[in-house]
C-alpha positions as CSV (number, residue, x, y, z in Angstrom):
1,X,4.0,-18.4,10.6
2,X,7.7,-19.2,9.7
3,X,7.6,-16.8,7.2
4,X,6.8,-14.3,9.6
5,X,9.0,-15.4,12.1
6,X,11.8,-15.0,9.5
7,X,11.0,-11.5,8.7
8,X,11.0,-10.4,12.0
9,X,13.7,-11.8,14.0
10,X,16.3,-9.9,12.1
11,X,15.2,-6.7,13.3
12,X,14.3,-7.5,16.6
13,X,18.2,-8.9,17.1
14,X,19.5,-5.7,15.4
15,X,17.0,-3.7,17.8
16,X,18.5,-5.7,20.7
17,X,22.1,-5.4,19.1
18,X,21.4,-2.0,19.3
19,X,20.5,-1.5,23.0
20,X,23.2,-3.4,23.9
21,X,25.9,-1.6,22.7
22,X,24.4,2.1,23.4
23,X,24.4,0.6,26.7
24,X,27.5,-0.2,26.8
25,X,28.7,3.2,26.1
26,X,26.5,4.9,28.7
27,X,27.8,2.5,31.6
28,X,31.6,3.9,29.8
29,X,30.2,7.4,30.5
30,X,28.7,6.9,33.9
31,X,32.2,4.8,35.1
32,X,34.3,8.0,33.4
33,X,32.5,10.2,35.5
34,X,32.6,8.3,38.6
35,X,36.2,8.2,38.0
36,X,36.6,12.0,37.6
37,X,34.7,12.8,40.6
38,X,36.7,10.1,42.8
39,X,40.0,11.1,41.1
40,X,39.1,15.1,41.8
41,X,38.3,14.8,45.0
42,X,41.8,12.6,46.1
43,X,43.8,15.7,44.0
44,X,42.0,18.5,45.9
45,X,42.7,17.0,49.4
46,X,46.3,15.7,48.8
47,X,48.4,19.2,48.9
48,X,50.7,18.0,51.8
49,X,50.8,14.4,49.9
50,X,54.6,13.8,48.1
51,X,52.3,11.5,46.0
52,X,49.2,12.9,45.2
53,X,50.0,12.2,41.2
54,X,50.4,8.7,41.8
55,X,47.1,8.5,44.5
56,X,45.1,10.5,42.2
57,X,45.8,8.3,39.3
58,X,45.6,5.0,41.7
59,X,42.1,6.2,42.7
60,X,40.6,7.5,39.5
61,X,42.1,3.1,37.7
62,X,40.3,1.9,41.1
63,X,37.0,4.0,40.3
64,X,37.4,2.7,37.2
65,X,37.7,-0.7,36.6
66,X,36.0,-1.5,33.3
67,X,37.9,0.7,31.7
68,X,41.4,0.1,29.5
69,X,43.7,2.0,31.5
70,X,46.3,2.9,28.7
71,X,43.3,3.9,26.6
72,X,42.4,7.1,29.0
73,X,43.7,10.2,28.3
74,X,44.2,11.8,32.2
75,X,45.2,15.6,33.0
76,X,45.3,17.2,36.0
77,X,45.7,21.0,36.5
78,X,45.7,23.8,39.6
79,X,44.0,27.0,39.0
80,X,45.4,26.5,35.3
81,X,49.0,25.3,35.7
82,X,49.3,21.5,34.1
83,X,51.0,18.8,36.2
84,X,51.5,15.1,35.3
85,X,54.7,13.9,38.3
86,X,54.2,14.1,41.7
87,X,56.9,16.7,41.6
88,X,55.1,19.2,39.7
89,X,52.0,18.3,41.2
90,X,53.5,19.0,44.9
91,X,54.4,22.4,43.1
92,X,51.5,23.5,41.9
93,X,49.2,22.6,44.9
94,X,51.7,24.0,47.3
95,X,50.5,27.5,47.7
96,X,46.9,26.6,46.2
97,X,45.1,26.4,48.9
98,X,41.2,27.9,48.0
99,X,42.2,27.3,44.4
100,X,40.5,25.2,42.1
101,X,41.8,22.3,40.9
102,X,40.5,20.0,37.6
103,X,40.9,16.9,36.8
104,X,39.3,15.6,32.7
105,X,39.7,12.7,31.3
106,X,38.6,11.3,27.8
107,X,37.9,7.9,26.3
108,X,37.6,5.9,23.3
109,X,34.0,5.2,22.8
110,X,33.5,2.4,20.0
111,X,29.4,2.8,18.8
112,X,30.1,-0.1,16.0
113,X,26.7,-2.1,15.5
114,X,27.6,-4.9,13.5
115,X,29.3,-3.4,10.4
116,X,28.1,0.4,10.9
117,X,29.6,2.8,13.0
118,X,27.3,5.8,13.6
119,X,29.8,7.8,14.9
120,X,33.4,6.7,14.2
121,X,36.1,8.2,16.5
122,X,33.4,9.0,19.7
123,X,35.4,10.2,22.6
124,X,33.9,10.1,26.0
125,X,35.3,13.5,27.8
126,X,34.5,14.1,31.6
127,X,35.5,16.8,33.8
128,X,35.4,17.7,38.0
129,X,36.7,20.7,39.4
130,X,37.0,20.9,43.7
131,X,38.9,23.5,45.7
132,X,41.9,22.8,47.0
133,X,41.9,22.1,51.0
């Protein structure tokens, strides 16, 4: 029975080890996305908001709290045009009205179980688009 036990408690931990961690990654991926969609929708409706940079990036952290904030790669663009100040921001959503502003992030997913890392250098990348009111 020992002997048993012994054999098979290895793999059942590394099963569990396992299940954990891939878990881990897809609560990343479901907060990431949550964070887009919260973070889109405060860009789209802020076009007479001096600081809709700063309130799109406040809500997308706030959406997102289980995240590393200086580990998220943000950008934020209006039918194309990049902005990353409130300045350029205010800019490019000043006439955009009807126009389709994006907002993607990405983040560092780590997959490491134990020693092995299945796929070394995962990113998580999300994406949400909403037309500018």
């Amino acid at each position: 029975m020992a002997a048993e036990f012994a054999l098979i408690i290895p793999i059942v931990v590394t099963v569990l080890i396992i299940v954990t961690r891939f878990g881990v990654a897809l609560s990343q991926r479901l907060e990431l996305n949550e964070g887009v969609r919260a973070g889109a929708t405060e860009f789209a409706a802020g076009r007479s908001n001096d600081t809709v940079w700063s309130d799109t990036l406040s809500r997308f952290h706030s959406a997102t709290p289980g995240m590393n904030a200086s580990d998220v790669t943000l950008s934020l663009n209006v039918d194309g045009m990049s902005c990353s100040s409130d300045t350029a921001c205010r800019v490019a959503l000043a006439g955009a009205a009807g126009r389709v502003a994006t907002i993607s992030a990405t983040y560092p997913c780590d997959l490491r179980i134990l020693s092995f890392n299945p796929a070394p250098g995962y990113t998580l990348a999300s994406a949400a688009t909403r037309r500018v009111l």
